[in-house]
C-alpha positions as a Markdown table, in Angstrom:
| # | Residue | x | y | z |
|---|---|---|---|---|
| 1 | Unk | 16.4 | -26.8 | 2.6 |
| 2 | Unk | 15.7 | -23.0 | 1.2 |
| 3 | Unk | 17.6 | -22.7 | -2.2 |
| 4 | Unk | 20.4 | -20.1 | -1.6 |
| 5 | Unk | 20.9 | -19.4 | -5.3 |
| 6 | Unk | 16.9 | -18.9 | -5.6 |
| 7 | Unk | 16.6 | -16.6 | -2.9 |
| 8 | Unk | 19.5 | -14.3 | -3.9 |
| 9 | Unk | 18.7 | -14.3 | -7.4 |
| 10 | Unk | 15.1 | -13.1 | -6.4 |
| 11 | Unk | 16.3 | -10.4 | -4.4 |
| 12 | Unk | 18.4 | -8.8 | -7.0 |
| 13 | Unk | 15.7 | -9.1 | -9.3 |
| 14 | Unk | 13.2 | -6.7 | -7.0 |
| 15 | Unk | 16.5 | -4.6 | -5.4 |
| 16 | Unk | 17.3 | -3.2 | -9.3 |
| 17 | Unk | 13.9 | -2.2 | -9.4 |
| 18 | Unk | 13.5 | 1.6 | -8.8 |
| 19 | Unk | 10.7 | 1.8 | -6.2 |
| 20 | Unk | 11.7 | 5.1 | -4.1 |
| 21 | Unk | 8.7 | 6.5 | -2.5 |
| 22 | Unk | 8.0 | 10.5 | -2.6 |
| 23 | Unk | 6.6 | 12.4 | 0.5 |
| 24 | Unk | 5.9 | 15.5 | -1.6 |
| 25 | Unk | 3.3 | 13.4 | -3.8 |
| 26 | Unk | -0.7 | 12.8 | -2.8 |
| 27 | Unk | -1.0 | 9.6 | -5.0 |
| 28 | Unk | -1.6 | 6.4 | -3.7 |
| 29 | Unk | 1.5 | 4.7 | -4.5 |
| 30 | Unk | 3.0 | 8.2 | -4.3 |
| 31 | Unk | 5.2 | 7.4 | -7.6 |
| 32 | Unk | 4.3 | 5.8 | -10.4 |
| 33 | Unk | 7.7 | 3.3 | -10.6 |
| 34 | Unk | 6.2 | 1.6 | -7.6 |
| 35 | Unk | 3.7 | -0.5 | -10.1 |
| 36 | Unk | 6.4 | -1.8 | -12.2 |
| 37 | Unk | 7.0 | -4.4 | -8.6 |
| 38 | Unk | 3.5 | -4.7 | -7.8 |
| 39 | Unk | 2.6 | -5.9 | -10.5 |
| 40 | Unk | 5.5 | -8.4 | -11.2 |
| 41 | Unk | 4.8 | -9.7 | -7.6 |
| 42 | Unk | 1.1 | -10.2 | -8.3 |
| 43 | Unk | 2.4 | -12.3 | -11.6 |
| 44 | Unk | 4.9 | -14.6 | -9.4 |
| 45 | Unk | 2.3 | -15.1 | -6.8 |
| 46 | Unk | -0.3 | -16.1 | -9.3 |
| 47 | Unk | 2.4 | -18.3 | -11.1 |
| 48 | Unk | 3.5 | -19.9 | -8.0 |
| 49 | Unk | -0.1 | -21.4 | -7.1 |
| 50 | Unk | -1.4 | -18.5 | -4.4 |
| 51 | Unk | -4.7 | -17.8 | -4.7 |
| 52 | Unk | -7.2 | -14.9 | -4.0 |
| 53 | Unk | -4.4 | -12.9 | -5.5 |
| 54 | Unk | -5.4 | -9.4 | -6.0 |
| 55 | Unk | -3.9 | -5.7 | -6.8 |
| 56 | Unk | -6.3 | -2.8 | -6.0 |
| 57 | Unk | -6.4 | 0.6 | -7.3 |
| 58 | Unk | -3.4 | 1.8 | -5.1 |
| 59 | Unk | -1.2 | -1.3 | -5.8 |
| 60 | Unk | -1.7 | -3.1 | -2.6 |
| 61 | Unk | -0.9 | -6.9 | -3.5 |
| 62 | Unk | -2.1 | -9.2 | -1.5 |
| 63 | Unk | -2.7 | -13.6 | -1.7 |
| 64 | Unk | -3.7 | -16.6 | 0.3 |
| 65 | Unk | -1.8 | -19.9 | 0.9 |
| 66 | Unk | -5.3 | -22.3 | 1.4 |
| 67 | Unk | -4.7 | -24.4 | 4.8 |
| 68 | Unk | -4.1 | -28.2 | 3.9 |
| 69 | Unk | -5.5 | -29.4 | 7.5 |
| 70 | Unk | -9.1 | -30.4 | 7.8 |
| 71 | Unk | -9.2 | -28.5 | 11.7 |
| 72 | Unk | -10.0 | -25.0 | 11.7 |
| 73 | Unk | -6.6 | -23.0 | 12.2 |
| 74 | Unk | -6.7 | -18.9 | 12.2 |
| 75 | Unk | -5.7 | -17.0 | 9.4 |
| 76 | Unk | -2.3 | -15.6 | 9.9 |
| 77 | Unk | -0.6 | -12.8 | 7.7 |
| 78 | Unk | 3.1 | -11.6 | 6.6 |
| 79 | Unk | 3.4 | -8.4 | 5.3 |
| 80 | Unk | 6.1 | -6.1 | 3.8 |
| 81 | Unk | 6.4 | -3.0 | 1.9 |
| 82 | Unk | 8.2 | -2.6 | -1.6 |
| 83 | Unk | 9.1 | 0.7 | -1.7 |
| 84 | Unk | 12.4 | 2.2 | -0.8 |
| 85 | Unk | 13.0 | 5.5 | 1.7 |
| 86 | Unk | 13.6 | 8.8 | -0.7 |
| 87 | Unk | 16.4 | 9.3 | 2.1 |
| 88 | Unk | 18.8 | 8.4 | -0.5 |
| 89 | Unk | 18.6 | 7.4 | -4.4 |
| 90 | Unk | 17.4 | 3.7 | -4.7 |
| 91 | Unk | 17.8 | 4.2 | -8.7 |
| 92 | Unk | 20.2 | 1.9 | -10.6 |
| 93 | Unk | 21.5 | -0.3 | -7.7 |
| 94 | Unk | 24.1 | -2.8 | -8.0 |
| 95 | Unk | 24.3 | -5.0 | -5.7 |
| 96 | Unk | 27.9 | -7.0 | -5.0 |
| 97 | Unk | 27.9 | -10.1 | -3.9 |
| 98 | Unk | 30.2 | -11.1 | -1.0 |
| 99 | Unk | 31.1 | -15.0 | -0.7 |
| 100 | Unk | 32.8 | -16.5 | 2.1 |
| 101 | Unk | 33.2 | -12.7 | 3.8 |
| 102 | Unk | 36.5 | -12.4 | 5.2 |
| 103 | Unk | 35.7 | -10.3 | 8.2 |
| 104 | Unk | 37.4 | -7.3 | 6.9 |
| 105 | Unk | 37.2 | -4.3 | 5.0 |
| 106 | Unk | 34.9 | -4.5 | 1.8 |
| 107 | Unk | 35.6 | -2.2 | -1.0 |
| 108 | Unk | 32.3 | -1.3 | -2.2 |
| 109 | Unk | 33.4 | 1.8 | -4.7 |
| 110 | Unk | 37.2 | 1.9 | -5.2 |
| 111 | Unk | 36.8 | 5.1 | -7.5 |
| 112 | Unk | 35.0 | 7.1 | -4.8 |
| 113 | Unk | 36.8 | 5.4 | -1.9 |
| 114 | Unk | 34.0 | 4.0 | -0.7 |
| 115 | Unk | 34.6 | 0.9 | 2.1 |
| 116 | Unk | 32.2 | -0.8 | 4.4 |
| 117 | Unk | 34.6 | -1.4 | 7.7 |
| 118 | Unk | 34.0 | -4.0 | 10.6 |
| 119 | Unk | 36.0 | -1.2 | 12.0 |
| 120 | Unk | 32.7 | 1.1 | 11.9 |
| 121 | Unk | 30.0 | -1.1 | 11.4 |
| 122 | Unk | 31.1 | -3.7 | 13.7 |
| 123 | Unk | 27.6 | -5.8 | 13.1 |
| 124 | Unk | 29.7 | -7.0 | 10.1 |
| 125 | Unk | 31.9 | -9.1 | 12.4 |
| 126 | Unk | 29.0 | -11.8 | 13.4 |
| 127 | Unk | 28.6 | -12.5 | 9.3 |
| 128 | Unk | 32.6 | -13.8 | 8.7 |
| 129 | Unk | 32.4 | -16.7 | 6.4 |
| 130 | Unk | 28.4 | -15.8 | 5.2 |
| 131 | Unk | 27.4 | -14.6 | 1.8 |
| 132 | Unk | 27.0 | -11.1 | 1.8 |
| 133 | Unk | 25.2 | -8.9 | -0.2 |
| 134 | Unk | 26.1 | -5.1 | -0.3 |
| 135 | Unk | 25.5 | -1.9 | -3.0 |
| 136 | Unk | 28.5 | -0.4 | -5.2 |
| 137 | Unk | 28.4 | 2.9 | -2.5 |
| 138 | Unk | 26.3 | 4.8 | -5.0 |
| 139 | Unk | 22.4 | 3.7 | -3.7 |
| 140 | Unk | 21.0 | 2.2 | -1.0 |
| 141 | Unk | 20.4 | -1.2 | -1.5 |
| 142 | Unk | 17.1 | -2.1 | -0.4 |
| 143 | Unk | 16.7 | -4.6 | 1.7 |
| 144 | Unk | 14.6 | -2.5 | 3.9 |
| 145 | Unk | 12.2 | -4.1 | 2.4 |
| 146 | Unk | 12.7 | -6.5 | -0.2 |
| 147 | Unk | 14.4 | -8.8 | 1.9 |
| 148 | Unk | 11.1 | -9.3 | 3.8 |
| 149 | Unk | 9.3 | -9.4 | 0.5 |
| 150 | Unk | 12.1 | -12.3 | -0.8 |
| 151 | Unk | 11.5 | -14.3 | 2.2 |
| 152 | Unk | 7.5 | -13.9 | 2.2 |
| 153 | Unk | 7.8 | -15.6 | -2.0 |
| 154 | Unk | 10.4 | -18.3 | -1.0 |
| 155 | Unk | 8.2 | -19.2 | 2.1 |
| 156 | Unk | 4.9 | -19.3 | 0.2 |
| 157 | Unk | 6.9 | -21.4 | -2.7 |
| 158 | Unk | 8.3 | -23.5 | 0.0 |
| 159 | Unk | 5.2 | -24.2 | 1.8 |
| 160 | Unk | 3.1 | -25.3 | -2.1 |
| 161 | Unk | 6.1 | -27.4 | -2.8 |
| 162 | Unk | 6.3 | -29.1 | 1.0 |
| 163 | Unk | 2.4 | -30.3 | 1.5 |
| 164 | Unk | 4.1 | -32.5 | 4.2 |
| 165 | Unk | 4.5 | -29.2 | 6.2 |
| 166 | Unk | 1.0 | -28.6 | 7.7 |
| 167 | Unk | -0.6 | -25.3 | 8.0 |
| 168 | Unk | -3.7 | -23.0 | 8.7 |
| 169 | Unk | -4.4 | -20.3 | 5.9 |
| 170 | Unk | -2.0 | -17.7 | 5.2 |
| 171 | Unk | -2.6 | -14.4 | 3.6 |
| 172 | Unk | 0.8 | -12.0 | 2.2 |
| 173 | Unk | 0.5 | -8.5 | 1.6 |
| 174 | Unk | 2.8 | -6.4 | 0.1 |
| 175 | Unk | 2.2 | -2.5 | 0.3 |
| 176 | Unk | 3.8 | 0.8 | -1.1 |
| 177 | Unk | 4.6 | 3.7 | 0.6 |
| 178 | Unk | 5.8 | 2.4 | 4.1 |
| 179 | Unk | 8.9 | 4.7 | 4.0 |
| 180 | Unk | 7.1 | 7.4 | 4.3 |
| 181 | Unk | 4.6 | 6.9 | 6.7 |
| 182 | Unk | 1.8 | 5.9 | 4.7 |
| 183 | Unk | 2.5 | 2.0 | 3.9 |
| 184 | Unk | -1.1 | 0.9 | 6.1 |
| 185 | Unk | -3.6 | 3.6 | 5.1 |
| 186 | Unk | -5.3 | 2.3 | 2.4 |
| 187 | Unk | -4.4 | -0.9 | 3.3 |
| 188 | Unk | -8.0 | -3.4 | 3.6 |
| 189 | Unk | -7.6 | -4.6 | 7.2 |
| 190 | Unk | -11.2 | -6.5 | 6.3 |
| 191 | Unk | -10.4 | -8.2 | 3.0 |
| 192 | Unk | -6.8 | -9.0 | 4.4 |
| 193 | Unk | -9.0 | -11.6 | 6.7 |
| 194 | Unk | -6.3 | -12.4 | 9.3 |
| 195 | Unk | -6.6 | -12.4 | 13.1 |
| 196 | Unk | -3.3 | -11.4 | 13.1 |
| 197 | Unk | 0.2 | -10.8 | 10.9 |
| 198 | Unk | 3.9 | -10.4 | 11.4 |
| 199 | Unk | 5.5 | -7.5 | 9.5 |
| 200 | Unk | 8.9 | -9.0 | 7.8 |
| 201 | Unk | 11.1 | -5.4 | 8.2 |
| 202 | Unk | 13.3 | -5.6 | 10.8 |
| 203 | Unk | 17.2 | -6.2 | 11.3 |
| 204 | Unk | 19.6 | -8.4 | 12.2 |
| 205 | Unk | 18.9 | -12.2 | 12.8 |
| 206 | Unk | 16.6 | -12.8 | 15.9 |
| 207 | Unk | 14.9 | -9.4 | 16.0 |
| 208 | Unk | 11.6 | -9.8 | 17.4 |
| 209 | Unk | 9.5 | -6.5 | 18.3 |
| 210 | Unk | 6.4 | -5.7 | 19.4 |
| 211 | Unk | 7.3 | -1.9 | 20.3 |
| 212 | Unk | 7.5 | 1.0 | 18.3 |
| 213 | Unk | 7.8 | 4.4 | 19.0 |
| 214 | Unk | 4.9 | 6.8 | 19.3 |
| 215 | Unk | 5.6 | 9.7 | 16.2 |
| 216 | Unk | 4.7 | 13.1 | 15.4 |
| 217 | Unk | 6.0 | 15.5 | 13.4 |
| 218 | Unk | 6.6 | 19.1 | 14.0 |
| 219 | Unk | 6.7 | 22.2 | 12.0 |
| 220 | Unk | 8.2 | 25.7 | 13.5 |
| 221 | Unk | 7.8 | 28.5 | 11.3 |
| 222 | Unk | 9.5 | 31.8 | 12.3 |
| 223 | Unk | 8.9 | 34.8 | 10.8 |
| 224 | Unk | 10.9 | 37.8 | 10.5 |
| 225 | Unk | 11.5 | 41.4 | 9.1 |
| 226 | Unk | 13.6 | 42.1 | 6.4 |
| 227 | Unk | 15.1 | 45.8 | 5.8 |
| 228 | Unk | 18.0 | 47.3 | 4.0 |
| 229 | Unk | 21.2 | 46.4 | 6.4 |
| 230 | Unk | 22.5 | 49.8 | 6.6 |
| 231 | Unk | 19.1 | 51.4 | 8.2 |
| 232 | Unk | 18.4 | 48.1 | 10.0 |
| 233 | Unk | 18.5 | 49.4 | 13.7 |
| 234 | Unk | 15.6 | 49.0 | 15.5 |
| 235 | Unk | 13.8 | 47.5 | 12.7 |
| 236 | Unk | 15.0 | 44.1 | 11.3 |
| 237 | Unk | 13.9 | 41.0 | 13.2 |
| 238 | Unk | 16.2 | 38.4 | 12.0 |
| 239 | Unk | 14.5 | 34.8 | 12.4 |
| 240 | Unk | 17.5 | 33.0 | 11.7 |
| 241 | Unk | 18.5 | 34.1 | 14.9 |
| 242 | Unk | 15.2 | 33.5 | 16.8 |
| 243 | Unk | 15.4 | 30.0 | 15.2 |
| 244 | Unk | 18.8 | 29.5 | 17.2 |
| 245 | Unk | 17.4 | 30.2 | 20.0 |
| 246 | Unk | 14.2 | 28.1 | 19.6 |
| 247 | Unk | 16.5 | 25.0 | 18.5 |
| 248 | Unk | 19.0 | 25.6 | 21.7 |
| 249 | Unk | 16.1 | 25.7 | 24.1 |
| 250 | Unk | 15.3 | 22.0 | 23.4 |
| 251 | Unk | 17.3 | 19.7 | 25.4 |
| 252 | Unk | 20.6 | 19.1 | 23.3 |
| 253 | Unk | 21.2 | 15.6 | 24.6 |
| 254 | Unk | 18.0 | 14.0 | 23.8 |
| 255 | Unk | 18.2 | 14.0 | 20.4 |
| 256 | Unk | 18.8 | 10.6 | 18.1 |
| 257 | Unk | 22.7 | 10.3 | 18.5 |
| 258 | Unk | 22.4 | 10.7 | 21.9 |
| 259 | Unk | 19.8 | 8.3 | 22.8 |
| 260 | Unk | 19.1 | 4.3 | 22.5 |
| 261 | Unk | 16.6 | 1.2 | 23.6 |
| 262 | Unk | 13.5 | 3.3 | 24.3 |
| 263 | Unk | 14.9 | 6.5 | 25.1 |
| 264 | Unk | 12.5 | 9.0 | 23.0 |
| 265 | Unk | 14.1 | 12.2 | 21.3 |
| 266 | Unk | 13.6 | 15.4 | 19.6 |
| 267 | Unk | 14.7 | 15.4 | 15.7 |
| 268 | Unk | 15.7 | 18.5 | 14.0 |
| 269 | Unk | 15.8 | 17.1 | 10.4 |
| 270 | Unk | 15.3 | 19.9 | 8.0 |
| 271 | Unk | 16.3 | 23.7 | 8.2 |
| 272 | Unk | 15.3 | 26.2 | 5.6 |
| 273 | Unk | 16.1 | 29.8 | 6.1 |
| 274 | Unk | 16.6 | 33.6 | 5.3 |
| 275 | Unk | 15.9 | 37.3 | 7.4 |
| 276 | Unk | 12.6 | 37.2 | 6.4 |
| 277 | Unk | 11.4 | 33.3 | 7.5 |
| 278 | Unk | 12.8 | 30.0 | 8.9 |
| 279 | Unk | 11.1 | 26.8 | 8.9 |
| 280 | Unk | 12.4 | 23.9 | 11.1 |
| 281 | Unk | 11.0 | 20.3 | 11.1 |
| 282 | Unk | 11.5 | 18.1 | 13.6 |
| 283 | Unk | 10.3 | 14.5 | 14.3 |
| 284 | Unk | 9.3 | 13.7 | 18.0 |
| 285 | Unk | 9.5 | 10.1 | 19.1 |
| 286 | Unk | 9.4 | 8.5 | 22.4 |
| 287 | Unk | 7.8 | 4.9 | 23.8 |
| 288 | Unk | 6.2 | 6.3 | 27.0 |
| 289 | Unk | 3.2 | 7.8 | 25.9 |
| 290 | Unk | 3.4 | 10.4 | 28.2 |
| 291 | Unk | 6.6 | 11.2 | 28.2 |
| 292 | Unk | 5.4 | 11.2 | 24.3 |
| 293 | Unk | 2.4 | 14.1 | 25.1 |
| 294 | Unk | 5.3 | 15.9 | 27.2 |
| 295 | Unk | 7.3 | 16.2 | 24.7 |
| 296 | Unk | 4.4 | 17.9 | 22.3 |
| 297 | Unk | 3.8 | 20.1 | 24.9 |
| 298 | Unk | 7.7 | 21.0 | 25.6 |
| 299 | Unk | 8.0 | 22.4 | 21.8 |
| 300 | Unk | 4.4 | 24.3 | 21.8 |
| 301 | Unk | 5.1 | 25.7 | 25.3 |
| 302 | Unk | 8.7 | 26.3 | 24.0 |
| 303 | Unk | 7.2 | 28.4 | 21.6 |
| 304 | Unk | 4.6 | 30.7 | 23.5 |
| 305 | Unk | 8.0 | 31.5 | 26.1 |
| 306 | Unk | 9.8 | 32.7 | 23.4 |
| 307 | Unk | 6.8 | 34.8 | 21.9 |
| 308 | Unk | 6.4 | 36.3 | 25.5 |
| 309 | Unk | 10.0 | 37.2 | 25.6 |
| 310 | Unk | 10.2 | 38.4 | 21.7 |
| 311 | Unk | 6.7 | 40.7 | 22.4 |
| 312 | Unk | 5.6 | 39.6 | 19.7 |
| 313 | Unk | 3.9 | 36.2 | 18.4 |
| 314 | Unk | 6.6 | 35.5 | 15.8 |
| 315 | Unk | 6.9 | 32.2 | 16.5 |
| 316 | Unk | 3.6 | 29.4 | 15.8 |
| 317 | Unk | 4.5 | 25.2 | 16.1 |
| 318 | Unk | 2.3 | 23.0 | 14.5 |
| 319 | Unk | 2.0 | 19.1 | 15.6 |
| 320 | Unk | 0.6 | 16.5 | 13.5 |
| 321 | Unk | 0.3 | 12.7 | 15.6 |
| 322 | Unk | 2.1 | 10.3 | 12.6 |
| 323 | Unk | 1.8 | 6.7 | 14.6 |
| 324 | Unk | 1.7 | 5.5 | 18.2 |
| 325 | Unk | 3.6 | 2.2 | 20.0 |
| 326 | Unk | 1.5 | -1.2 | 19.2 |
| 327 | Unk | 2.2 | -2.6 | 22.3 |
| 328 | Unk | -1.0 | -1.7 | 24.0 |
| 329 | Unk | -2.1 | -3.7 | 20.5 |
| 330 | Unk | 0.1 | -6.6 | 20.9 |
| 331 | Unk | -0.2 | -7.1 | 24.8 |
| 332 | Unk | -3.3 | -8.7 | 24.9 |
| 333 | Unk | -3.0 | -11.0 | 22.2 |
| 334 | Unk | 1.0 | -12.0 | 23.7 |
| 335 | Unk | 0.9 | -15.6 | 22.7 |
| 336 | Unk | 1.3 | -14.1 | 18.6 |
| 337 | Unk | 4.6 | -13.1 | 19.7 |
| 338 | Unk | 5.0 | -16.2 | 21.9 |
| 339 | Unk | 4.6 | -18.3 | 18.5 |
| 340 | Unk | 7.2 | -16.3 | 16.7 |
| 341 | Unk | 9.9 | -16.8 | 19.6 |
| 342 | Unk | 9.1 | -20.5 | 20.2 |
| 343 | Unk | 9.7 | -20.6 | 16.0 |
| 344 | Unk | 12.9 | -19.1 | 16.5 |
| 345 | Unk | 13.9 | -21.0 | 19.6 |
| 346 | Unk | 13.0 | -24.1 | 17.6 |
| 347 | Unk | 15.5 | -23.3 | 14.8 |
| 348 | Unk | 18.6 | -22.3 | 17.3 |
| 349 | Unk | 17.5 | -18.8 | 16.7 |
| 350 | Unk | 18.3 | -16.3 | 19.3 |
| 351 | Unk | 15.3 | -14.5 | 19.7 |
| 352 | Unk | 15.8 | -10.7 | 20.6 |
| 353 | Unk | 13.0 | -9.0 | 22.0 |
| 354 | Unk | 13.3 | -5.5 | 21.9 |
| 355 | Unk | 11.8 | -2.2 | 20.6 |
| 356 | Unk | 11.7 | -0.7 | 17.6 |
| 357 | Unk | 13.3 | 2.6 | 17.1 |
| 358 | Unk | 11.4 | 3.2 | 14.4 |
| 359 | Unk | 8.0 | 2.6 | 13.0 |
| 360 | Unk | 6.9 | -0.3 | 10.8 |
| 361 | Unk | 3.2 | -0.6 | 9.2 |
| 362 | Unk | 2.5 | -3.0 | 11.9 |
| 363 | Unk | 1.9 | -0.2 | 14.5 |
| 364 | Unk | -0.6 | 1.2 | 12.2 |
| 365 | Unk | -2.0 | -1.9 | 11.1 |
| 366 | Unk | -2.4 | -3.3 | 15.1 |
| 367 | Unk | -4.1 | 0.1 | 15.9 |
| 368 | Unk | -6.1 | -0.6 | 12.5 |
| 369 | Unk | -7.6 | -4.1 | 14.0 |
| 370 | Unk | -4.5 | -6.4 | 12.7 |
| 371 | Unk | -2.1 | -6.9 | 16.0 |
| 372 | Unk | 1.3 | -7.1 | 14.0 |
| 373 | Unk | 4.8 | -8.1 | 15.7 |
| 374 | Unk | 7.6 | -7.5 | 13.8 |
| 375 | Unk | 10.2 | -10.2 | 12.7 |
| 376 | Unk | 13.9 | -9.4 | 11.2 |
| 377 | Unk | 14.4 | -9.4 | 7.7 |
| 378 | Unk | 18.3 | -9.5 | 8.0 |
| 379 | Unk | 19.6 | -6.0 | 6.6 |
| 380 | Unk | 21.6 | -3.8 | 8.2 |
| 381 | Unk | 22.6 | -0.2 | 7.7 |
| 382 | Unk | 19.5 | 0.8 | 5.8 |
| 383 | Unk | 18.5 | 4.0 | 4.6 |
| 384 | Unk | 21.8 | 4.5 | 2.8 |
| 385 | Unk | 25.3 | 2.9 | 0.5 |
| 386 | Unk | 26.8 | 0.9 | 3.5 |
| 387 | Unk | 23.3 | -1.3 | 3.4 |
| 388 | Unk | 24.0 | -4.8 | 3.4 |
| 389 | Unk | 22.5 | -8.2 | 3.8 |
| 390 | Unk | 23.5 | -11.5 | 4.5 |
| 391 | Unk | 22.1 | -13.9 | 2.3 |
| 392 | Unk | 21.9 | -16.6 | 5.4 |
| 393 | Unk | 20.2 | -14.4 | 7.9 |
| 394 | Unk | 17.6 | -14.2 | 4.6 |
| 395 | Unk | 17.4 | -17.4 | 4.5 |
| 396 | Unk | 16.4 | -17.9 | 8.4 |
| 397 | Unk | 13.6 | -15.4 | 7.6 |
| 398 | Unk | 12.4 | -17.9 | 5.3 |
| 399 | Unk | 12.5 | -20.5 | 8.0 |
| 400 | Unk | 10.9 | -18.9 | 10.7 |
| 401 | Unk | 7.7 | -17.6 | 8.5 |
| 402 | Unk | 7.5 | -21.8 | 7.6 |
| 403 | Unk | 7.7 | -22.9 | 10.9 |
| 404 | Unk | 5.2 | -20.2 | 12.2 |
| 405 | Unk | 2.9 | -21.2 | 9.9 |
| 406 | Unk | 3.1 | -24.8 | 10.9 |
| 407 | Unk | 3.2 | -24.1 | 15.0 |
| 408 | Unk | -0.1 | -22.2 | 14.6 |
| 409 | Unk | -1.1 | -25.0 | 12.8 |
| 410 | Unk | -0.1 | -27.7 | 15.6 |
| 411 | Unk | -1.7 | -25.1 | 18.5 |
| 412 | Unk | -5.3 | -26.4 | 17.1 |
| 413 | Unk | -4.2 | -29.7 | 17.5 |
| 414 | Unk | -3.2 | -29.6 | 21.5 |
């Protein structure tokens, strides 16, 4: 049996840790607070029993569990990332703890009014009874992804204490930066050593992906003319206005809370603007990968029409490919994912196969050499205060990375 009180009190330990990513910053972790988890997880993976554990100079951890069967079994891998999105603060969290939930409405900041509603979030209603873990409504709470990284340790420390429980090698990696795109790309595909590795980052209970979205990201810079107002006539070119236009030209229905399953979308995520210059940036995601190109093409094409119109080339889009869909990884290598679902089948798991609306560093990492499926962690609501995990869902994780380990173990043996 996984000890409950172990796994939670783990969790809280590396959730009250500060490890919020920056995107502005060209360091490898790109903040400094990162280390301060690194470093503790190299420390409890050396005091656990792992070997080959290392940190490198830009705080990738990683360690091997040695096989205990005489037969040659292929190194698998389980990997998550331990920083936390700079979407919202991940500083000072305090997490609640949930017993028994109710099914109703949990007060998670009476002074601000802050309430985490089946109502609204009615994923909540599947966890009645279930220990649940939430923040106060001030931070996120970071599940997304120490949850993954709790359930990699309590699986490793399950697996040294159960030598009953036969498996091949297995190497954990733990990596910074994920949440903002950068989680795989110093990450040492070679020294890893696996033939393949599950990423421990995704959602609810059963979730089992080996889709992603292809990325890019988009910036439009329009530029303008600024005069005095009162002699403007003839002579201003506002491009807040021209920015308007360029944003209503883009289909208004395919963007993200308009779309689901593997509907792609144009993402209009940051606006900054005056007379004189506006600079939009938008995300552009989609699973086909040519409705992916198509998309590209819409916003550059877009952009020339609108130049044509204006008379003048006012208007310039720049494109920058972020990550593509590992399925074209994962496809021919399908029995990886065929372990993780007969895992889940085995423990009464409902498997559910579907694609990520996201990214993970496993669409990287596949396209890096390392095919890696993704495998739910348990939170929900990430990114922001109504996070929230339920401490049994965590402790399924735990389960399924043990019993993948032994099935890949017991393949050799057939």
């Amino acid at each position: 049996m996984i000890n409950k009180q172990a796994l939670i009190d783990r969790f809280i330990s590396y959730v009250t840790i500060d490890t919020e990513s920056d995107p502005n910053s060209d360091t490898t972790p790109s903040t400094e607070k990162q280390w301060d988890l690194a470093r503790i997880l190299a420390a409890q993976l050396e005091a656990m029993g792992m070997q080959d554990v290392s940190i490198d100079d830009n705080a990738y951890v990683m360690a091997t569990l040695p096989s205990n069967v005489s037969h040659e079994v292929p190194t698998i891998g389980f990997v998550s990332h331990f920083d936390t999105t700079p979407d919202f603060t991940g500083k000072d969290v305090k997490p609640q703890i949930i017993e028994n939930y109710d099914g109703g409405d949990i007060v998670l900041n009476e002074a601000q009014n802050i309430i985490l509603s089946p109502d609204y979030f009615d994923d909540l209603k599947q966890y009645q009874g279930q220990t649940i873990i939430t923040t106060d409504g001030t931070t996120l709470l970071g599940a997304d992804d120490k949850a993954g990284i709790t359930e990699i340790m309590e699986a490793m420390k399950y697996l040294l204490a159960h030598p009953e429980i036969k498996h091949g090698p297995v190497r954990v990696g733990f990596t910074p930066d994920e949440e903002i795109g950068r989680g795989a790309h110093k990450f040492d595909v070679e020294k890893f050593g696996a033939a393949w590795a599950y990423t421990m980052d995704g959602s609810q209970i059963g979730e089992l992906e080996y889709e992603n979205f292809n990325a890019a990201g988009a910036v439009v810079t329009i530029e303008g003319k600024i005069v005095h107002p009162g002699y403007a006539k003839g002579k201003m070119v506002n491009s807040m206005y021209i920015a308007t236009d360029y944003i209503n030209s883009l289909p208004r229905l395919e963007t993200p809370e308009h779309t689901e399953d593997r509907e792609g979308f144009f993402h209009l995520y940051s606006i900054e603007g005056s007379v004189d210059s506006t600079r939009l940036e938008y995300i552009i995601r989609d699973h086909d990968k040519g409705h992916f190109e198509a998309r590209k093409e819409m916003m550059s094409k877009l952009a020339t029409e609108l130049n044509t119109q204006l008379g003048k080339d006012l208007i310039s889009v720049v494109i920058k490919d972020q990550y593509f869909n590992m399925r074209e990884k994962v496809e021919p290598v399908m029995h990886i994912v065929d372990i993780a679902e007969e895992a889940m089948k085995s423990l009464d798991i409902k498997p559910l196969i579907k694609p990520i609306r996201g990214g993970t560093d496993g669409s990287q990492l596949s396209f890096m050499g390392l095919p890696c499926p993704n495998i739910f962690a348990g939170g929900h609501n990430f990114h922001g205060r109504y996070e929230y995990v339920p401490v049994e869902s965590m402790m399924r994780a735990v389960e399924v990375i043990v019993k993948i380990a032994e099935i890949t173990a017991q393949k050799q043996l057939n």
